[in-house]
MDAnalysis code that builds the backbone (N, CA, C; Angstrom):
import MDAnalysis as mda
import numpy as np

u = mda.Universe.empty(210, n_residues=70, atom_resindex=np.repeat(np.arange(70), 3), trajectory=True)
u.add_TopologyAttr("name", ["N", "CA", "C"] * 70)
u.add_TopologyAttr("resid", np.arange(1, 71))
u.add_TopologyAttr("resname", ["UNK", "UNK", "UNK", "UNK", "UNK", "UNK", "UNK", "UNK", "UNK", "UNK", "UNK", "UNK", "UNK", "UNK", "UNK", "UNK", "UNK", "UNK", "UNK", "UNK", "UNK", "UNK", "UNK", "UNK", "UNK", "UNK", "UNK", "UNK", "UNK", "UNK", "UNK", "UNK", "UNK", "UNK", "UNK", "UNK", "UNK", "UNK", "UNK", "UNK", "UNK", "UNK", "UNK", "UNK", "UNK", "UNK", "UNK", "UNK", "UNK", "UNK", "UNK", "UNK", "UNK", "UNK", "UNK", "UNK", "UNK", "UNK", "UNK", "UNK", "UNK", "UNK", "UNK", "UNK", "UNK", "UNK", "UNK", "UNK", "UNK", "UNK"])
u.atoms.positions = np.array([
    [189.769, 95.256, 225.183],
    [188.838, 94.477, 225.974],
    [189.604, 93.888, 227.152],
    [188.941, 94.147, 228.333],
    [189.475, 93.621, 229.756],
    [188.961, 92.518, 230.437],
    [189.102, 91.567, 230.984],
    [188.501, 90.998, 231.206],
    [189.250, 91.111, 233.071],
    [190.078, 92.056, 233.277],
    [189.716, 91.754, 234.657],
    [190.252, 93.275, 234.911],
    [189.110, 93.906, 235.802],
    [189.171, 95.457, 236.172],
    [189.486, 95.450, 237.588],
    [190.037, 96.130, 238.204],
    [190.079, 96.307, 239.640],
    [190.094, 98.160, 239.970],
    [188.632, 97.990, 240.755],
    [188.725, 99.269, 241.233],
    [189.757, 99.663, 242.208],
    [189.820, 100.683, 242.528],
    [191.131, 100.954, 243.229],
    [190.561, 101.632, 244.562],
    [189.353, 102.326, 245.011],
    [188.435, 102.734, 245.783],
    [189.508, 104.204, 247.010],
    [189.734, 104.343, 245.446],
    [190.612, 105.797, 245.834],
    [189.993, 107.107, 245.978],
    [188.444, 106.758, 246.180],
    [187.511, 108.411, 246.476],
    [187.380, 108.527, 247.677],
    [186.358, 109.808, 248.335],
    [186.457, 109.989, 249.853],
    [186.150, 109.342, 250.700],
    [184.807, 108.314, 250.419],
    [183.942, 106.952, 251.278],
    [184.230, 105.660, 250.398],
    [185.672, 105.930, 249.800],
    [186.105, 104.250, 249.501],
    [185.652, 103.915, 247.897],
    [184.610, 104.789, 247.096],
    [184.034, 104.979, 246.203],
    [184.887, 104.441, 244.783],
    [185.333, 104.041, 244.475],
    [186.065, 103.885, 242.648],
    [186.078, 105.277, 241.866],
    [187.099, 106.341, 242.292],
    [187.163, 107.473, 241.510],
    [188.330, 106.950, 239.459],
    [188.754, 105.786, 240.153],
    [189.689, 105.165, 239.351],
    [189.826, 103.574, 238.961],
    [190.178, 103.061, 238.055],
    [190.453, 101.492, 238.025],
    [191.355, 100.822, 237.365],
    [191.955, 100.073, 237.704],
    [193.202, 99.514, 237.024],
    [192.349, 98.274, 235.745],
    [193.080, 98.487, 234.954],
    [192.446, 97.729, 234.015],
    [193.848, 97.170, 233.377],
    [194.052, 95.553, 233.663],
    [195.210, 95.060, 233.375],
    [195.296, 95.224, 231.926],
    [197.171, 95.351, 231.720],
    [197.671, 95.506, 230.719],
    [197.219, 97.366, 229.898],
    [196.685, 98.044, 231.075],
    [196.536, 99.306, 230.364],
    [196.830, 100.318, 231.665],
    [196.740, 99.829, 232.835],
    [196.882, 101.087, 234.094],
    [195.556, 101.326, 234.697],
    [195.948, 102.689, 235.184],
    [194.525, 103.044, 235.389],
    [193.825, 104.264, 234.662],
    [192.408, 103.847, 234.927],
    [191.710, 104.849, 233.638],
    [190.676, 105.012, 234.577],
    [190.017, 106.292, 234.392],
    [188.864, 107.126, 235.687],
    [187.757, 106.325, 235.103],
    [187.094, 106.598, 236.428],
    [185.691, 106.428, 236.187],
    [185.067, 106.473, 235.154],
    [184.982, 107.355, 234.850],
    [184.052, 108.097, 233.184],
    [184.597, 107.330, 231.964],
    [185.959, 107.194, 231.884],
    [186.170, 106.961, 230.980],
    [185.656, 105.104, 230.707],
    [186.362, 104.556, 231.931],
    [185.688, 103.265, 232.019],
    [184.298, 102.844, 231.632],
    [183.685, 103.935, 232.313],
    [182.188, 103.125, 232.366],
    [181.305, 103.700, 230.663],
    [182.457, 104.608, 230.284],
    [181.850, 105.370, 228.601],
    [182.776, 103.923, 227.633],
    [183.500, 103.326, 227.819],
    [183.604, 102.383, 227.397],
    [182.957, 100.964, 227.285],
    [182.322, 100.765, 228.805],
    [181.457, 99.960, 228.806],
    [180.098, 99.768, 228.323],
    [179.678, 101.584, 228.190],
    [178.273, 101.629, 227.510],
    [178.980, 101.215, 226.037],
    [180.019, 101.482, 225.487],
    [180.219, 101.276, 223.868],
    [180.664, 99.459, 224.080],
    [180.664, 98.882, 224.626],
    [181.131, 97.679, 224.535],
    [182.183, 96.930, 224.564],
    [183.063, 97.815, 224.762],
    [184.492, 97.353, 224.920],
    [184.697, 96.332, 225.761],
    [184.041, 96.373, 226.689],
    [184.661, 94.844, 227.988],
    [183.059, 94.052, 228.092],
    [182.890, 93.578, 227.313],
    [181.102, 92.564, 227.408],
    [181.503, 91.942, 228.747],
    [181.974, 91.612, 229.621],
    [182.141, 91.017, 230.612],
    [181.697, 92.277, 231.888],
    [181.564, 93.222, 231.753],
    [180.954, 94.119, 233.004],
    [179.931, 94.462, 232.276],
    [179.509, 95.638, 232.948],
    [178.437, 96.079, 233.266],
    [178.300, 97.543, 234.406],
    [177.522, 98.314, 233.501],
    [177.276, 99.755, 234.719],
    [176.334, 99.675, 235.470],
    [176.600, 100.017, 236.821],
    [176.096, 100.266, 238.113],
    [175.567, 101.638, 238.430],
    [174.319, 101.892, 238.679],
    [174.043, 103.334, 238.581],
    [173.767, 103.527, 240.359],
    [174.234, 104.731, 240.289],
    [173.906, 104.998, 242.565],
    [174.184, 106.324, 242.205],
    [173.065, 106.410, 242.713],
    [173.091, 108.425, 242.678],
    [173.218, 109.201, 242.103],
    [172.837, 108.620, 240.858],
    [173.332, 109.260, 239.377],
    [174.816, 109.064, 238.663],
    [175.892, 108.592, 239.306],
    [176.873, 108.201, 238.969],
    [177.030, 106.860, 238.939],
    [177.757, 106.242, 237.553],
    [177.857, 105.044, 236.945],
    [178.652, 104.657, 237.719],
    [179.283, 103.180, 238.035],
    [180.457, 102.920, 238.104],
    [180.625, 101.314, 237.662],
    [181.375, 100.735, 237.405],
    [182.057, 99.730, 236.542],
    [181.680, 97.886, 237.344],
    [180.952, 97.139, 237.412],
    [180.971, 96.426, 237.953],
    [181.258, 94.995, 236.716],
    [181.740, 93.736, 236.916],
    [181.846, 93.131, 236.271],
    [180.451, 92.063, 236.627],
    [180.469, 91.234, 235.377],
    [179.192, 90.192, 235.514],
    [179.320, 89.407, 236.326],
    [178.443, 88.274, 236.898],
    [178.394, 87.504, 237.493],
    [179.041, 86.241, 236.630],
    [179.728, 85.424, 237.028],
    [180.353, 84.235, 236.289],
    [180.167, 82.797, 236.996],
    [179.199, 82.906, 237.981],
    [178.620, 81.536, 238.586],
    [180.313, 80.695, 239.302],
    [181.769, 81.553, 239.452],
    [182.043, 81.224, 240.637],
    [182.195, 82.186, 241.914],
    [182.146, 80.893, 242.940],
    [181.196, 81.671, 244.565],
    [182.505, 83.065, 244.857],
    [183.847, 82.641, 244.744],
    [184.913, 83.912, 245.225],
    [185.140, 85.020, 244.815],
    [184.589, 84.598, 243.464],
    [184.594, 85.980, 242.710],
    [182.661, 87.090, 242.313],
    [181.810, 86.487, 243.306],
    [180.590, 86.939, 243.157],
    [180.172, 86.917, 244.802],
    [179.642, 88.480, 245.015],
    [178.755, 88.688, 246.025],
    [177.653, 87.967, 246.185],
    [177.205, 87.321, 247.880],
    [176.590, 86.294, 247.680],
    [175.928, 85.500, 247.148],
    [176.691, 84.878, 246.056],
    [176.629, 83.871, 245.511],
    [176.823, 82.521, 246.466],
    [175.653, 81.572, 245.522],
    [175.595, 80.252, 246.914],
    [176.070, 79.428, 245.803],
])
């Protein structure tokens, strides 16, 4: 369980083909987000765009770490 993921936005338009997931490296896409459907990190959540998942974490009500958030 992770509680802090960082995409790495190593695909062709900046995309998350990969993500560092502290204390483990990095682990692809797929594998990340097939972990997240099983529950491993309750703190994210999958993002669906275009048919491909990708890894976003929850909102935690502070403003630096959440897209506009007021």
């Amino acid at each position: 369980m992770a509680k802090n993921i960082r995409g790495n936005g190593d695909g062709p338009n900046g995309e998350n083909l990969t993500y560092t997931v502290h204390g483990r490296g990095v682990v692809s896409r797929q594998q990340l987000t097939i972990e997240i459907e099983r529950g491993k990190h309750p703190e994210h959540h999958n993002y669906g765009r275009d048919g491909i998942n990708y890894a976003r974490a929850n909102p935690d009500g502070s403003k630096p770490n959440n897209v506009n958030k007021k």
